[in-house]
N, C-alpha and C positions, 0 to 999 in steps of 0.2 A: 504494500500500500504506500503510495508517493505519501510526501509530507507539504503541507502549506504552512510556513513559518512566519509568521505577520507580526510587528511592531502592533501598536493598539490606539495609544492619542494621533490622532489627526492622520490617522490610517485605514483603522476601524471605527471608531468612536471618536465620540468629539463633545467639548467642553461646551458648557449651556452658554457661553459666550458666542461662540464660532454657530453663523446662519448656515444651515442646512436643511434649510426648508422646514414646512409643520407637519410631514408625514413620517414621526420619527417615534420611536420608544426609548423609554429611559436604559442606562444601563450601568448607571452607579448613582447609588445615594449613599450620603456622605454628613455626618450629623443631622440626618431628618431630612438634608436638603437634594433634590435632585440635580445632578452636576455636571454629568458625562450622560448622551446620548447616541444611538447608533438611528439611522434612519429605516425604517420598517424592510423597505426593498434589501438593504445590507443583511440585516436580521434573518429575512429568508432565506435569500440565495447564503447566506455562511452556516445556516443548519446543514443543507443542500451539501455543501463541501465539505461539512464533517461527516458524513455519511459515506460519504465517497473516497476520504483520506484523512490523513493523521491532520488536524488543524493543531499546531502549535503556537499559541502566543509567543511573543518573545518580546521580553520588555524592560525599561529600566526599570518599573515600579519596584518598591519593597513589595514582598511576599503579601503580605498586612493590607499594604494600596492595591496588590490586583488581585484582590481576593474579595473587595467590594464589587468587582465587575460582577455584570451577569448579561451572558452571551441570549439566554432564552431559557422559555418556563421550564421544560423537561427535562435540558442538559447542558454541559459544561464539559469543556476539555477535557481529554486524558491525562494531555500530557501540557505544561507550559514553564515558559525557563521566566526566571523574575529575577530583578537585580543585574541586570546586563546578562543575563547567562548564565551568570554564577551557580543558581539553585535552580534543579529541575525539581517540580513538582510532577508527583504521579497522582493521580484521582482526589487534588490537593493538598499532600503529602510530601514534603521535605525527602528525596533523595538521598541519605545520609552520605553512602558514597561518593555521590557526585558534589557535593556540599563538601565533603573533605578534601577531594579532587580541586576543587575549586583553591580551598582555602593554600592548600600546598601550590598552587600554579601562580599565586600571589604574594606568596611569602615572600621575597626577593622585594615588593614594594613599600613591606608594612614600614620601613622605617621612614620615608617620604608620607606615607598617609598619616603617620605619628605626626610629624610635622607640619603638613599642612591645617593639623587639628587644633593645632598651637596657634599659628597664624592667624583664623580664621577666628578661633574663641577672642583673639584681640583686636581685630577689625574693626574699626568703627563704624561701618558700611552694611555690617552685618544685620541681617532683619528676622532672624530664626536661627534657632537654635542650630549647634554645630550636631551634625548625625551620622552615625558610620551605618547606612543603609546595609542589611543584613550580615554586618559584619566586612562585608566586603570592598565599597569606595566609600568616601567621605560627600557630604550633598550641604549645603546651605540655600540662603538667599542674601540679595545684597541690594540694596539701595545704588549704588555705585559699582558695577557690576566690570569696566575696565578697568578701576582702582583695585578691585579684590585681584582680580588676575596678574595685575602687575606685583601687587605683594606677593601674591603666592610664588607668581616666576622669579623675583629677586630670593625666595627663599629656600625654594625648594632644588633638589636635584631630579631631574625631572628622566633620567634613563627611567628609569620603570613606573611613571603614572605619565598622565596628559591632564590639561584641564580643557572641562567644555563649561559653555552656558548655553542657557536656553531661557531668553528672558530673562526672568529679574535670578534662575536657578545658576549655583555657581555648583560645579562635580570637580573631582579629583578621584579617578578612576587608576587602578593597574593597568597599563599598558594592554595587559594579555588578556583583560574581563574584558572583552567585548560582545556582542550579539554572535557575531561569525564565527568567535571561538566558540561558542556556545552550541551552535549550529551543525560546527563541522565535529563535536563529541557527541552528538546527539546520533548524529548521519554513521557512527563508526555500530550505533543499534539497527539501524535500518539500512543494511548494506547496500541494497536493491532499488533501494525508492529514491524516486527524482525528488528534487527539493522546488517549490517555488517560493517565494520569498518575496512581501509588499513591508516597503518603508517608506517614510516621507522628511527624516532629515537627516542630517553628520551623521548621528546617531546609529542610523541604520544601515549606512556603505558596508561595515563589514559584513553585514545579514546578508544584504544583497549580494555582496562578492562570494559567499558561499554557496549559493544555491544554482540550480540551472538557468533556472527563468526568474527575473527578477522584473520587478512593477516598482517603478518609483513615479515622483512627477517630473515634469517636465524641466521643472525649475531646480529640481536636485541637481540635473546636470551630470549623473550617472552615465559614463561611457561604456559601463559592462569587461567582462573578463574576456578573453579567448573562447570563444567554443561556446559563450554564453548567450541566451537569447534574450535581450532587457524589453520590455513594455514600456514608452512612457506613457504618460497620461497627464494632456490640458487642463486648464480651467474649463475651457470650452467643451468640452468631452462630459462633463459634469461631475458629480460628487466622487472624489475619490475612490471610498470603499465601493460606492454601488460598480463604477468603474472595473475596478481589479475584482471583484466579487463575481460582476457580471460575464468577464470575458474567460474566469477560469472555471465557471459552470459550463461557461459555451465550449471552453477546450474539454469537459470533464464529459459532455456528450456527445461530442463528437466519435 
């Protein structure tokens, strides 16, 4: 059975900020409040393709954050990686192994993430508390979001982490936690099965460079691997997920 390995914000679901139109179901509530929505059409056709193959999330969320998701009434993944990859959840269940796995594949960073904990705890930029998301990268927020990245870079040694943002979010990840790592340990259970793989930002290049077929947007600017066959997808094309949803049902029946 092939694998579909998908990112989750602003790929599948989307935040009650971002218009995607009124024909949508919830699919995170989050203190009482509803927060993240998936559009009804998404909702179908991704039951449709977990029926027909392995649907693997794959996300930065903590464990905790995508485990508010909910895909549809009667079911939910088998299998989904959270924390960049780091943790596979089975029928959402902590992997112990692969969680160990992780944690040794990182080790070589911890003493840069020690450090950027430092930095960060005395920021004065800082808008949230400093968090080692499940152990494995460090995450904040910053009011001043070029200023955090320039202290971090004067401070840190940066061989085994990188930093990203995303918005007002500052990370400091292991080099080697990424989505693709994630992907391509997963791919060593499923010998056989072709991977496809939808993301929509930094974030997600490594996902997409591991897979066959990858779907990003247009605006990622994704040039694809050798031998790889990439999807993009416009604005004009329409909603993202219904998009990549739509075209891998149509490959799934052909």
């Amino acid at each position: 059975m092939d694998l579909f390995a998908s990112d989750l914000d602003n790929t599948l679901i989307y935040s009650y900020k971002r218009d995607i139109g009124t024909d949508t179901v919830c699919a995170e509530v989050y203190e009482g409040r509803q927060v993240s929505f998936m559009t009804k059409r998404s909702r179908e056709l991704l039951e449709k393709v977990n029926q027909t193959m392995h649907f693997v999330p794959v996300t930065t969320r903590s464990v905790q954050q995508y485990q508010r998701i909910r895909f549809g009434d009667t079911w939910s993944p088998n299998l989904a990686l959270a924390a960049n990859g780091g943790v596979l959840l089975r029928d959402g269940v902590s992997d112990p192994d692969w969680y160990k796995a992780s944690c040794d594949l990182i080790a070589p960073a911890e003493p840069a993430l020690q450090q950027a904990e430092t930095v960060l705890e005395h920021d004065p930029n800082r808008t949230l508390d400093v968090r080692r998301v499940d152990g494995l990268f460090v995450f904040t927020k910053s009011a001043d979001v070029p200023h955090t990245l320039a202290r971090l870079r004067d401070a840190l040694d940066l061989t085994h982490v990188e930093l990203f943002e995303n918005g007002v979010k500052v990370y400091v990840v292991p080099r080697v936690l990424n989505k693709g790592t994630g992907v391509r340990r997963l791919r060593e259970r499923f010998p056989e099965a072709r991977v496809f793989a939808a993301g929509d930002s930094l974030f997600d290049l490594p996902l997409l460079a591991a897979a066959d077929t990858a779907f990003c947007p247009e605006a990622l600017d994704y040039t694809g691997q050798p031998g790889q066959t990439v999807v993009t997808v416009s604005p004009q094309d329409g909603i993202f997920s219904d998009v990549v949803l739509g075209r891998l049902t149509a490959n799934i029946d052909r």
